[in-house]
RORODO-122571 format. One record per residue (C-alpha): residue number from 1; residue in three letters; z, y, x. Coordinates in steps of 0.02 Angstrom, whole numbers, plus 50000, padded with zeros to 5 digits. Each point is the difference from the previous one (the first is absolute). Layout:
+------+------+-------+-------+-------+
! resi ! resn !     Z !     Y !     X !
+------+------+-------+-------+-------+
!  NUM !  ALA !     Z !     Y !     X !
...
+------+------+-------+-------+-------+
***
This chain:
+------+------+-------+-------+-------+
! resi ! resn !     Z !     Y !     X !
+------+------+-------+-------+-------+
!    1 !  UNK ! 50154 ! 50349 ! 48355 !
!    2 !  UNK ! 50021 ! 49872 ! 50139 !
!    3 !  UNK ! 49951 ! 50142 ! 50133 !
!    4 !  UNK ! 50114 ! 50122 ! 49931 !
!    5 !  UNK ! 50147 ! 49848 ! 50014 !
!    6 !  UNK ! 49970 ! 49984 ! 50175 !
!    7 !  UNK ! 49993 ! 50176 ! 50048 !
!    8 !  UNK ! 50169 ! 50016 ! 49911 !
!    9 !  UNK ! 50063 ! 49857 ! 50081 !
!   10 !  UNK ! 49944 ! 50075 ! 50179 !
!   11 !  UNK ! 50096 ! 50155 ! 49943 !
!   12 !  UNK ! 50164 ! 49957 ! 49921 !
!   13 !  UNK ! 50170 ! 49956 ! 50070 !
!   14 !  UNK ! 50100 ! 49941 ! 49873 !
!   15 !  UNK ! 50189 ! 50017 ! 50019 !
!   16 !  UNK ! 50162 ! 49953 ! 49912 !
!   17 !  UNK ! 50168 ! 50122 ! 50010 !
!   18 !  UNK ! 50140 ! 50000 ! 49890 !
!   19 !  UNK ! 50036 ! 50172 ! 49933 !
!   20 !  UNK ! 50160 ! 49958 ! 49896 !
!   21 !  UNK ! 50136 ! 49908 ! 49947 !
!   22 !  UNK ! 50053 ! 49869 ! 49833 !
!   23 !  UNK ! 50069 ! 50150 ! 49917 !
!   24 !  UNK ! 49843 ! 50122 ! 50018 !
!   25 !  UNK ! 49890 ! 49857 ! 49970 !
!   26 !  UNK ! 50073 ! 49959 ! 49831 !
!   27 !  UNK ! 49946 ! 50166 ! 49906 !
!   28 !  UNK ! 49825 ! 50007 ! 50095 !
!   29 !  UNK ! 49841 ! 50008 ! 49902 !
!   30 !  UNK ! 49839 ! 49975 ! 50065 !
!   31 !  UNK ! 49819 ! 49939 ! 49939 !
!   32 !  UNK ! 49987 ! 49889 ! 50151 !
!   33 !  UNK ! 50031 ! 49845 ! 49990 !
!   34 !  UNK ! 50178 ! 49912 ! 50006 !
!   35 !  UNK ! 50033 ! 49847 ! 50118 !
!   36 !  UNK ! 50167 ! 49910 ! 49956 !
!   37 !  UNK ! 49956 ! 49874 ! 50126 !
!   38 !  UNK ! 50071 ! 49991 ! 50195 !
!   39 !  UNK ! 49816 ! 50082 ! 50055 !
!   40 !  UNK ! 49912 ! 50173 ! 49921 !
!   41 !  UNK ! 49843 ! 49983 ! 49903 !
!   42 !  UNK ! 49839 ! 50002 ! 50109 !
!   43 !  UNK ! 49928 ! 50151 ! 50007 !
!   44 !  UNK ! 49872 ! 50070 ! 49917 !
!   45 !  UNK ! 49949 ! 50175 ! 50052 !
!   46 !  UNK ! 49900 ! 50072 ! 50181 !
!   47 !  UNK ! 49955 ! 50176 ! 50052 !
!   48 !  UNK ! 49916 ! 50058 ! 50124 !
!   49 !  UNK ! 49898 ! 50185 ! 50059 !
!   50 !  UNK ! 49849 ! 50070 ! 49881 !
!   51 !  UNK ! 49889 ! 50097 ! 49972 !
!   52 !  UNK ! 50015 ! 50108 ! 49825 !
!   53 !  UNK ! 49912 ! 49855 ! 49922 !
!   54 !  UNK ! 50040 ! 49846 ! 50070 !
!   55 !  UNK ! 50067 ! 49878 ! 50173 !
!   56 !  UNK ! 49915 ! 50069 ! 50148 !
!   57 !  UNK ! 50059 ! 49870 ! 50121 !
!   58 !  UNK ! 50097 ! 50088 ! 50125 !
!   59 !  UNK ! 50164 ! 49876 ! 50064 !
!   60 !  UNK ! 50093 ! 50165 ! 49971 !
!   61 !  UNK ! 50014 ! 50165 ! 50011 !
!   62 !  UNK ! 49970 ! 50096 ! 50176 !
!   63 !  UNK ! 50001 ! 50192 ! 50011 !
!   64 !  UNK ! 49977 ! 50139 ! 50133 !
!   65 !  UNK ! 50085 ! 50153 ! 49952 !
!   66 !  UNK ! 50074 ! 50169 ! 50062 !
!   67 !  UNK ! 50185 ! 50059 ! 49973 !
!   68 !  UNK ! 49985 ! 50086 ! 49824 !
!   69 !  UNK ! 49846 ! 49886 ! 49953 !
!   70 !  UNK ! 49962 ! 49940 ! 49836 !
!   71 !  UNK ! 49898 ! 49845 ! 49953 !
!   72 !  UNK ! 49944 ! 49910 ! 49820 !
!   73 !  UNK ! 49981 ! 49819 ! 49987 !
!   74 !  UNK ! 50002 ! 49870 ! 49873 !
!   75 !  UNK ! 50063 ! 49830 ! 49983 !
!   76 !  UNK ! 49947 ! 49863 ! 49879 !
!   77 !  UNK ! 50142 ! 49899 ! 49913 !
!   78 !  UNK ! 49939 ! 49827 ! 49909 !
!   79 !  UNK ! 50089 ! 49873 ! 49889 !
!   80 !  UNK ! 49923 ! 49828 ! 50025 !
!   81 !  UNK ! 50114 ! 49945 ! 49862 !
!   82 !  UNK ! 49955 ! 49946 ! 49823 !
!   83 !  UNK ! 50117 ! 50105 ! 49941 !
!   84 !  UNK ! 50059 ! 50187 ! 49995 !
!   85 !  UNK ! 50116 ! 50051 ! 50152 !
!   86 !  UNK ! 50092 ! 50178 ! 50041 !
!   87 !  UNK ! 50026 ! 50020 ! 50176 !
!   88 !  UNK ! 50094 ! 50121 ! 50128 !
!   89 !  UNK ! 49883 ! 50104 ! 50097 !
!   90 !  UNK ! 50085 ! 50115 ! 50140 !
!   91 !  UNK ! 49992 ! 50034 ! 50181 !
!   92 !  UNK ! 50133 ! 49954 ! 50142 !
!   93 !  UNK ! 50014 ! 50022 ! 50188 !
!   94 !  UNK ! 49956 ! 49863 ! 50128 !
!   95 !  UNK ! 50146 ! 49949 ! 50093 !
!   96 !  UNK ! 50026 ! 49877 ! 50139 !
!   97 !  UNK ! 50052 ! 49824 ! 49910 !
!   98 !  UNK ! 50069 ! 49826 ! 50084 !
!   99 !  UNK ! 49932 ! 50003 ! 50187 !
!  100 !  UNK ! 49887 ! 50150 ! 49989 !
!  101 !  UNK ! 49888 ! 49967 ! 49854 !
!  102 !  UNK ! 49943 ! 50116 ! 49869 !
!  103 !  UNK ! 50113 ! 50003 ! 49858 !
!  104 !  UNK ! 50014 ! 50137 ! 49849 !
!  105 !  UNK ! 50151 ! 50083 ! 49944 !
!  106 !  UNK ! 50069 ! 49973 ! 49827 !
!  107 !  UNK ! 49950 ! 50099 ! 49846 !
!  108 !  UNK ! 50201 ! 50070 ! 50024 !
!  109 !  UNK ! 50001 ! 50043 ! 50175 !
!  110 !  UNK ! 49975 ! 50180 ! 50069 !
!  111 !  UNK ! 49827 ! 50033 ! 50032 !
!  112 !  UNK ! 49966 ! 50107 ! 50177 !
!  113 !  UNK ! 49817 ! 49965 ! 50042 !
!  114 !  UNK ! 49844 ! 49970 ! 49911 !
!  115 !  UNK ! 50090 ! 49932 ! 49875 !
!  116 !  UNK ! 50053 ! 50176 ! 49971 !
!  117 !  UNK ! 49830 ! 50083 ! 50035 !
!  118 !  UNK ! 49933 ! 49882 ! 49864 !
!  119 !  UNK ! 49980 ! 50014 ! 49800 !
!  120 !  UNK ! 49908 ! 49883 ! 49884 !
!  121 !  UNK ! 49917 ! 50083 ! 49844 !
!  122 !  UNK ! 49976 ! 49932 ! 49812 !
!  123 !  UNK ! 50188 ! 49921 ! 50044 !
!  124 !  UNK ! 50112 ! 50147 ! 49923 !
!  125 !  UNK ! 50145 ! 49850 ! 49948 !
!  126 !  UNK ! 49954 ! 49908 ! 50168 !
!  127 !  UNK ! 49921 ! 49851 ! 49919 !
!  128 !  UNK ! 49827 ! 49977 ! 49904 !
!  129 !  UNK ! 49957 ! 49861 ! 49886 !
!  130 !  UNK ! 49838 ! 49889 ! 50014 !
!  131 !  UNK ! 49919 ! 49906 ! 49863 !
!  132 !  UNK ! 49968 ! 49811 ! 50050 !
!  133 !  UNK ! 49853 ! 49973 ! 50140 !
!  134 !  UNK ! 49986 ! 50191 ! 50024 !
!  135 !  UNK ! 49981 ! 50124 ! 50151 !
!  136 !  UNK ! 50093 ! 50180 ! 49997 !
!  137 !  UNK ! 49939 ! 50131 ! 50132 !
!  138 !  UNK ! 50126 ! 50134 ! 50029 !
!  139 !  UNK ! 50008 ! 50140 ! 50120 !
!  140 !  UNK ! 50097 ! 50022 ! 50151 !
!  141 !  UNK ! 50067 ! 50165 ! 50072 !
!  142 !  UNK ! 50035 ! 50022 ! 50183 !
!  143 !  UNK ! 50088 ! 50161 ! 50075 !
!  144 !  UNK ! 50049 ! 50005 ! 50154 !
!  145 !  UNK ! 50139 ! 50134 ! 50059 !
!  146 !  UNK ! 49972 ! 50139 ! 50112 !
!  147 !  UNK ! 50133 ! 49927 ! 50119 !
!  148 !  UNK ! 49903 ! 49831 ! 50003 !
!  149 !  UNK ! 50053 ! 49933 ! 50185 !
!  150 !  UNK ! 49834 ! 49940 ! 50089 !
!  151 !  UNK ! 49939 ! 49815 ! 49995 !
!  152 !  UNK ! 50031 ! 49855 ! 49880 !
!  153 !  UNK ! 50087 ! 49990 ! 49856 !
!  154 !  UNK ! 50001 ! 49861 ! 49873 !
!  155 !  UNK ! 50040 ! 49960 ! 49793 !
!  156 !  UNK ! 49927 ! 49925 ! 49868 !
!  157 !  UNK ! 49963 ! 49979 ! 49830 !
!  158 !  UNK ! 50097 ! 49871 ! 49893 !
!  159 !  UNK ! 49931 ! 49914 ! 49849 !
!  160 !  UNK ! 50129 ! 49902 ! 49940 !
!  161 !  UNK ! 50080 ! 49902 ! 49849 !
!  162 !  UNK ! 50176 ! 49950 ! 49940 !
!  163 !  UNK ! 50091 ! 49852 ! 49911 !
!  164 !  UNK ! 50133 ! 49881 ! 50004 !
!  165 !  UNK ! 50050 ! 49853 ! 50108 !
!  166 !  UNK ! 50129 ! 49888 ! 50008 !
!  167 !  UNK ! 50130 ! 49988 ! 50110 !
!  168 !  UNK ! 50036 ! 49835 ! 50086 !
!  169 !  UNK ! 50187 ! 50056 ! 50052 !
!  170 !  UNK ! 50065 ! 50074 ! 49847 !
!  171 !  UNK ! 49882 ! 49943 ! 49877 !
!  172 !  UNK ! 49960 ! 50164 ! 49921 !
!  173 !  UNK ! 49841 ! 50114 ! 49991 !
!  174 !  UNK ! 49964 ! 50124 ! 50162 !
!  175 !  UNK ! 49852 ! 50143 ! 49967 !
!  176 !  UNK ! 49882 ! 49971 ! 50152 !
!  177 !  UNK ! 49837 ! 50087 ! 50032 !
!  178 !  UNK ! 49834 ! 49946 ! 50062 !
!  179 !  UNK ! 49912 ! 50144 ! 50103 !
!  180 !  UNK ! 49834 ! 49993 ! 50045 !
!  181 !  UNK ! 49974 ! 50124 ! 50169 !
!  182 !  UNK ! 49837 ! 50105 ! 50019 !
!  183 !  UNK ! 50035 ! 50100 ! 50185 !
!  184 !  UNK ! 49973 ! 50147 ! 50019 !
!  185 !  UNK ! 49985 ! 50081 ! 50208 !
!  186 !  UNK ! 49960 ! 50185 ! 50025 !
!  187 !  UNK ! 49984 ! 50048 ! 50165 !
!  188 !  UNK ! 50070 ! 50198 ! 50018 !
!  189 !  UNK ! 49887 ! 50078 ! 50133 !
!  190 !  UNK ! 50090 ! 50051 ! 50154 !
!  191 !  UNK ! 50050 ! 49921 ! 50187 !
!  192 !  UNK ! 49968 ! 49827 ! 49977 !
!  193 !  UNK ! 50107 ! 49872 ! 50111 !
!  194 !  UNK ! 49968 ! 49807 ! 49981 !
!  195 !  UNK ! 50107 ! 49918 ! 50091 !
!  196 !  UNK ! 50120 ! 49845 ! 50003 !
!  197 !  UNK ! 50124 ! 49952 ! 50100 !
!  198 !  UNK ! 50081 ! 49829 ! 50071 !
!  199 !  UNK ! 50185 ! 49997 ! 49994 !
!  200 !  UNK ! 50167 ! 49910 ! 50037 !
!  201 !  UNK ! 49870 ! 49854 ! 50097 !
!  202 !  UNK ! 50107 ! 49884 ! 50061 !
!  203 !  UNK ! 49973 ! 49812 ! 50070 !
!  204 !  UNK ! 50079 ! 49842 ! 50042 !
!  205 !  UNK ! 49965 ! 49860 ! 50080 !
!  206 !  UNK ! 50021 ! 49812 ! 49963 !
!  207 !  UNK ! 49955 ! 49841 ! 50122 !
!  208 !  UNK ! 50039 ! 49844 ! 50047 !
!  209 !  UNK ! 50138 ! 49947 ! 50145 !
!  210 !  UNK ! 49822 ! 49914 ! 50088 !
!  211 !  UNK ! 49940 ! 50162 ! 50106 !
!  212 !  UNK ! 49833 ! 49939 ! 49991 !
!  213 !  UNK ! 49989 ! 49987 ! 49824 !
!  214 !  UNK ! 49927 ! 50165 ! 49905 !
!  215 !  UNK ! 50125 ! 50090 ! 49867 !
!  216 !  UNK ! 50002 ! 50143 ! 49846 !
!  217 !  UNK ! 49986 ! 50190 ! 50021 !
!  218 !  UNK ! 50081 ! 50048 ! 49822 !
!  219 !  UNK ! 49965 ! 50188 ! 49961 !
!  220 !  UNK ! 50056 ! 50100 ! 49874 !
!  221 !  UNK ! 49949 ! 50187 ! 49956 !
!  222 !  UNK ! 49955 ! 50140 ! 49890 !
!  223 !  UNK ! 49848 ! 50109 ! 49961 !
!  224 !  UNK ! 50038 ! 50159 ! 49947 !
!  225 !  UNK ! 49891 ! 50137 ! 49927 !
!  226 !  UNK ! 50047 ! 50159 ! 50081 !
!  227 !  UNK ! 49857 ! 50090 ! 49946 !
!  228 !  UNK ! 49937 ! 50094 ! 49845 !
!  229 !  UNK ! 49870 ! 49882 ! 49986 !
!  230 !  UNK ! 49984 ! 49828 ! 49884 !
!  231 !  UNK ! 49972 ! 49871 ! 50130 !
!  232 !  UNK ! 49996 ! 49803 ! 50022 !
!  233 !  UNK ! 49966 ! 49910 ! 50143 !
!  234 !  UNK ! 49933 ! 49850 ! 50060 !
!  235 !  UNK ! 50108 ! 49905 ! 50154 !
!  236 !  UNK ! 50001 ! 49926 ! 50154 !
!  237 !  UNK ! 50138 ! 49926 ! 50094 !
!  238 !  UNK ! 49970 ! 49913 ! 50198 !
!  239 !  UNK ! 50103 ! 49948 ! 50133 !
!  240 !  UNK ! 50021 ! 49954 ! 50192 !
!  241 !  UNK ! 50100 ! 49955 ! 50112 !
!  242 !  UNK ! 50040 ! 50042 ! 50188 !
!  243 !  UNK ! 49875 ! 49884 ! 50058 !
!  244 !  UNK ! 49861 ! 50041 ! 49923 !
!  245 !  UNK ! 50022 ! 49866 ! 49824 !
!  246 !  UNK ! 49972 ! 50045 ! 49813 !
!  247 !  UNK ! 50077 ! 49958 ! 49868 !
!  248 !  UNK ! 49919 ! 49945 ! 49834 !
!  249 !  UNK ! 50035 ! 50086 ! 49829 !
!  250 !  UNK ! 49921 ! 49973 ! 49820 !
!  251 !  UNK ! 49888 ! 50116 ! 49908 !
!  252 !  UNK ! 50109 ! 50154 ! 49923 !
!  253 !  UNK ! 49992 ! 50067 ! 49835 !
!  254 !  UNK ! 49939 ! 50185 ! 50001 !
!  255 !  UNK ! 50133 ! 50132 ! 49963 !
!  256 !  UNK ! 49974 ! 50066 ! 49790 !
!  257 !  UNK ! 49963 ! 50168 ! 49984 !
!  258 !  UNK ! 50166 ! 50112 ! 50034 !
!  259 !  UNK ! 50038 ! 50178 ! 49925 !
!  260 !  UNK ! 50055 ! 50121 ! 50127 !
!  261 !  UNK ! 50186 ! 49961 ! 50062 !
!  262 !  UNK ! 49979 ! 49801 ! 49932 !
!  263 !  UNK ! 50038 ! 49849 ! 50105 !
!  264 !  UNK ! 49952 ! 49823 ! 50020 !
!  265 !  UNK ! 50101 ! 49862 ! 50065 !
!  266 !  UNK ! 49914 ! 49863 ! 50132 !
!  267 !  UNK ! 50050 ! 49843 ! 50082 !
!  268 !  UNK ! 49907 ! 49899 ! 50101 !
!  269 !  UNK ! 49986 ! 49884 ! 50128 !
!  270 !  UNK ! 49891 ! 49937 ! 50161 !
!  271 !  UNK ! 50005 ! 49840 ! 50041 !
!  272 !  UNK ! 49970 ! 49883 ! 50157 !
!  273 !  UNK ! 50064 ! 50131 ! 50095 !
!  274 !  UNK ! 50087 ! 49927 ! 50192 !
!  275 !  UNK ! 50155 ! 50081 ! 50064 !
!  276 !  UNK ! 49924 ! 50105 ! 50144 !
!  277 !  UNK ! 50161 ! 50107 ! 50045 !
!  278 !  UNK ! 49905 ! 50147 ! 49926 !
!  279 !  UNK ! 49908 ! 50005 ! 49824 !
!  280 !  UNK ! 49936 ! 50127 ! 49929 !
!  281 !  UNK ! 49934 ! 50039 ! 49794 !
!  282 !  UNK ! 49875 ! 50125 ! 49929 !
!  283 !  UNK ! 49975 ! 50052 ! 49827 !
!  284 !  UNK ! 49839 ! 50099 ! 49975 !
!  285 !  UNK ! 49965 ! 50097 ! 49813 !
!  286 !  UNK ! 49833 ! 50041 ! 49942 !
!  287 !  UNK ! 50016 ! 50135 ! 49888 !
!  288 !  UNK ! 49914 ! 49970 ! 49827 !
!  289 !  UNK ! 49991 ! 50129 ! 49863 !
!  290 !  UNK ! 49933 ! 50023 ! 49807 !
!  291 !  UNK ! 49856 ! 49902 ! 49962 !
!  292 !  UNK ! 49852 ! 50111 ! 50057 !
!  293 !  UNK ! 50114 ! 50104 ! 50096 !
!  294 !  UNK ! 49986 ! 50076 ! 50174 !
!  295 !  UNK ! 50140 ! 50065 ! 50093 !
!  296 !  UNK ! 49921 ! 50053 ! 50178 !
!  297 !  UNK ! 50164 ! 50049 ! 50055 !
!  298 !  UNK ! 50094 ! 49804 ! 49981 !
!  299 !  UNK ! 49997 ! 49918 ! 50169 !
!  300 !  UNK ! 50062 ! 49808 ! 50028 !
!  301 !  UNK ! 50187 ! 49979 ! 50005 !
!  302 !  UNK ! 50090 ! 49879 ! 50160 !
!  303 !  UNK ! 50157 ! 49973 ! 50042 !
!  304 !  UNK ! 50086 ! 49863 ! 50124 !
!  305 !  UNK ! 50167 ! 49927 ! 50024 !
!  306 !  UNK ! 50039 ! 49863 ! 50164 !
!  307 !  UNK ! 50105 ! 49870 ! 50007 !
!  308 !  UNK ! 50077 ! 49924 ! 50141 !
!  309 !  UNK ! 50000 ! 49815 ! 49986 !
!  310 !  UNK ! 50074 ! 49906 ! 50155 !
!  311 !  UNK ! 49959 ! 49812 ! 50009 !
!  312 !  UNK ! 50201 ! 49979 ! 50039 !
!  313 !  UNK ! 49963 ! 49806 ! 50026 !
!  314 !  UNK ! 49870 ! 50035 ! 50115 !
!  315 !  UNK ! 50090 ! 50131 ! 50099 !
!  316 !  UNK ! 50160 ! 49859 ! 50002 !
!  317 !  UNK ! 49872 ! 49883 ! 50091 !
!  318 !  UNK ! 49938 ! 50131 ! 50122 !
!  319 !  UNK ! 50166 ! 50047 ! 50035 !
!  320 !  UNK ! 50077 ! 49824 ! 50024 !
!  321 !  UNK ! 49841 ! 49961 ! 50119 !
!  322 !  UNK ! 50031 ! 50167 ! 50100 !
!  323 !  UNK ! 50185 ! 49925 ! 50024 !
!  324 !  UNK ! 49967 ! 49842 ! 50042 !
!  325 !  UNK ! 49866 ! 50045 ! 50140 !
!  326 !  UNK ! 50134 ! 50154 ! 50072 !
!  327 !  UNK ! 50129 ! 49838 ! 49990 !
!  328 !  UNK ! 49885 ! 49900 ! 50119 !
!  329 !  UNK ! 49954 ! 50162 ! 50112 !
!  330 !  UNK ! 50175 ! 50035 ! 50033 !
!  331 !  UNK ! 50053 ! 49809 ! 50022 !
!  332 !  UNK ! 49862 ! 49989 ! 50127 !
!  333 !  UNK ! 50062 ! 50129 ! 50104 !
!  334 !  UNK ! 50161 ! 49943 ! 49993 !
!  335 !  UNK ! 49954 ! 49846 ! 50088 !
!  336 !  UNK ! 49908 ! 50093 ! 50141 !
!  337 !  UNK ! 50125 ! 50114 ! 50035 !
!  338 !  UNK ! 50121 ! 49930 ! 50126 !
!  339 !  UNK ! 50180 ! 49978 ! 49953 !
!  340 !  UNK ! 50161 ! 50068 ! 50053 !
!  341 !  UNK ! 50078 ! 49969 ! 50171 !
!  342 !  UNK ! 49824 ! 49921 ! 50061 !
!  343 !  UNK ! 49947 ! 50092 ! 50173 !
!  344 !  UNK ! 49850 ! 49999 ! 50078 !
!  345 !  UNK ! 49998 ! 49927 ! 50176 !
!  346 !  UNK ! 49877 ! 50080 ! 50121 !
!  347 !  UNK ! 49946 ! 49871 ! 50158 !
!  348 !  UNK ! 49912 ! 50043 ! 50155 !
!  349 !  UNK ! 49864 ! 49904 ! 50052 !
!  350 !  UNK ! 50053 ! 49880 ! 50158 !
!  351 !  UNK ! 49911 ! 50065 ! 50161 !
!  352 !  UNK ! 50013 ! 50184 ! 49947 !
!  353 !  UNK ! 50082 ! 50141 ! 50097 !
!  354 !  UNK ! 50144 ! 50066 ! 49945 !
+------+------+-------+-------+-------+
***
C-alpha cells in the first residue's frame, strides 16, 4: 500500500476550481464529502495509467498515432478514503494557464483537441462510485480525426470530486471541485518542427554616477513556442561590454514544458557589469522536450539586444580636461604672437657695404 501511495503521489496534481455559484450550490447533492469550513476537505482519491488489471507506472499517458488512428487504454481510479466516494471522470483539453504552464479546461468549456478525440468507458453518467480503500480500472478510448494537424497535441483525464465550501466574503456555501489531472500527449505523425523562439528582449541598464564602479544589465523577454512540438528549455543569459568585460548573472530556472503557440515570461539580470560605452546581452535556449523524447530537428535558441551606456561623468571629465589644455594651447600662443602696431626693425651690421 505504501508503494502504491507514492506512485499516486508522483502522478497526481490535485486542483481546486469553482464551478458555481450560492444559488446552484444550495440544491447540489453529492456523496463526497461537504466542507463548511474556509478550506475543502483533503482529498482522497489518485489515478493514474493501467494496464487492464492494475497501475502500470507510467507518469502519464504518451501516444504515437496516425490521422484516423484509434488507441485503447486504461486508467486506474483509487479511493484512499475510509469511506465510499462518487467522482467525475471526463476528459478536457490542455490549454496554456498563468505564464505558460499546463493547465486543463473546465468540465463546461468547449472541447477542440484530445479532449475531444477522448472517451472514458464504464462512465455512461460521467461519474463512478468506489467503495472505501478500492481501485477501479476503466477503459479509455482515443480517436483521432482524419484532419488531425501534424505534431503535439495535449488533454487529459480528470478524476475529480465535489462539495461545499464556505465563503469568507459573503458567508455562504460555493460548489468547488478538486480535479486530479492524468495527461494525456499524442503525437499525430507528420512534419515535425520543434522550435522556440525569444521575443520582445529588451534591456536596461542601471549604475552608479562613479564611472569606475560596475552596474545592472536588467533584461526582460519571452520564449515562445512556435512550433508543433511540446518543448521546455533550459537557459542561459551572458553579457559584455565594449571592452572586452562580463557581466555576472545567477543560475536560471529552465523554461516548463510549453504546448505549441504558449509563452513564458523572463526577467533577469547581470550584475557587476562597467559602463563600457557599448554592452551587449545574449540569451541562449536549449531546447528540451517530453521525458524520453528526441526531437533531432530542435536546435539551441539566441538572441541579443545592446545597450549603449555612456559613463556621462566620465566623458564630463574628459571633456573639461580637453578644454582646459586647448585653454592653455591657445593662451600660449597668444603670448608669442607679437601684438598690434609692434614692427620689426631690421639693422645692418656696422662695416658692411651698402
Amino acid at each position: 500500500m505504501r508503494l502504491l501511495l507514492s506512485l499516486i503521489a508522483g502522478l497526481l496534481v490535485v486542483g481546486l476550481a469553482p464551478v458555481a455559484g450560492a444559488e446552484a450550490a444550495a440544491g447540489a447533492h453529492s456523496a463526497s464529502a461537504v466542507a463548511v469550513s474556509g478550506a475543502p476537505a483533503k482529498a482522497e482519491f489518485g489515478a493514474g495509467p493501467a494496464s487492464a488489471k492494475k497501475l502500470d507506472g507510467r507518469p502519464y499517458f504518451t501516444y504515437d498515432a496516425t490521422p484516423g488512428g484509434y488507441v485503447e487504454d486504461h486508467i486506474a481510479v483509487v479511493n484512499f478514503a475510509t469511506h465510499s466516494q462518487t467522482l467525475n471522470v471526463y476528459p478536457v483539453d490542455a490549454v496554456s494557464g498563468r505564464n505558460g504552464l499546463f493547465a486543463y479546461a473546465t468540465k463546461s468549456a468547449p472541447r477542440r483537441q484530445v479532449g475531444a478525440w477522448l472517451s472514458v468507458g464504464h462512465v455512461p453518467s460521467g461519474t463512478v462510485t468506489l467503495k472505501p480503500r478500492s481501485t477501479v480500472i476503466l477503459p479509455i478510448y482515443l480517436h483521432v480525426p482524419r484532419n488531425a494537424s501534424p505534431g503535439d497535441h495535449a488533454g487529459a483525464v480528470i478524476v475529480s470530486v465535489t462539495g461545499l465550501v464556505k465563503s469568507k466574503k459573503k458567508n455562504t456555501l460555493v460548489k468547488f471541485e478538486q480535479r486530479i489531472a492524468t495527461r494525456v500527449i499524442v503525437r499525430v505523425s507528420g512534419p515535425l518542427h520543434p522550435r522556440l523562439a525569444i521575443q520582445n528582449l529588451q534591456g536596461s541598464y542601471s549604475g552608479h554616477l562613479n564611472p569606475f564602479a560596475s552596474g545592472v544589465v536588467h533584461l526582460s523577454y519571452t520564449v515562445v513556442n512556435t512550433g508543433n512540438a511540446l518543448l521546455g528549455a533550459t537557459q542561459k543569459v551572458s553579457g559584455h561590454g565594449l571592452f572586452g568585460s562580463t557581466g555576472r548573472t545567477t543560475a536560471l530556472p529552465g523554461v516548463p514544458l510549453l504546448l505549441p503557440g504558449g509563452a513564458y515570461k523572463v526577467t533577469t539580470h547581470l550584475s557587476d557589469v562597467f559602463p563600457e560605452i557599448e554592452i551587449t546581452a545574449t540569451v541562449k535556449l536549449a531546447p528540451v522536450g517530453l521525458r524520453g523524447d528526441i526531437n533531432p530537428g530542435s536546435q539551441a535558441t539566441t538572441a541579443s539586444v545592446t545597450l549603449w551606456v555612456i559613463p556621462w561623468p566620465f566623458v564630463a571629465v574628459v571633456i573639461i580636461i580637453l578644454l582646459v589644455i586647448i585653454g592653455l594651447i591657445w593662451r600660449r600662443r597668444r603670448r608669442r604672437s607679437p601684438g598690434p602696431g609692434r614692427a620689426t626693425v631690421s639693422q645692418t651690421p656696422q662695416g658692411a657695404k651698402a
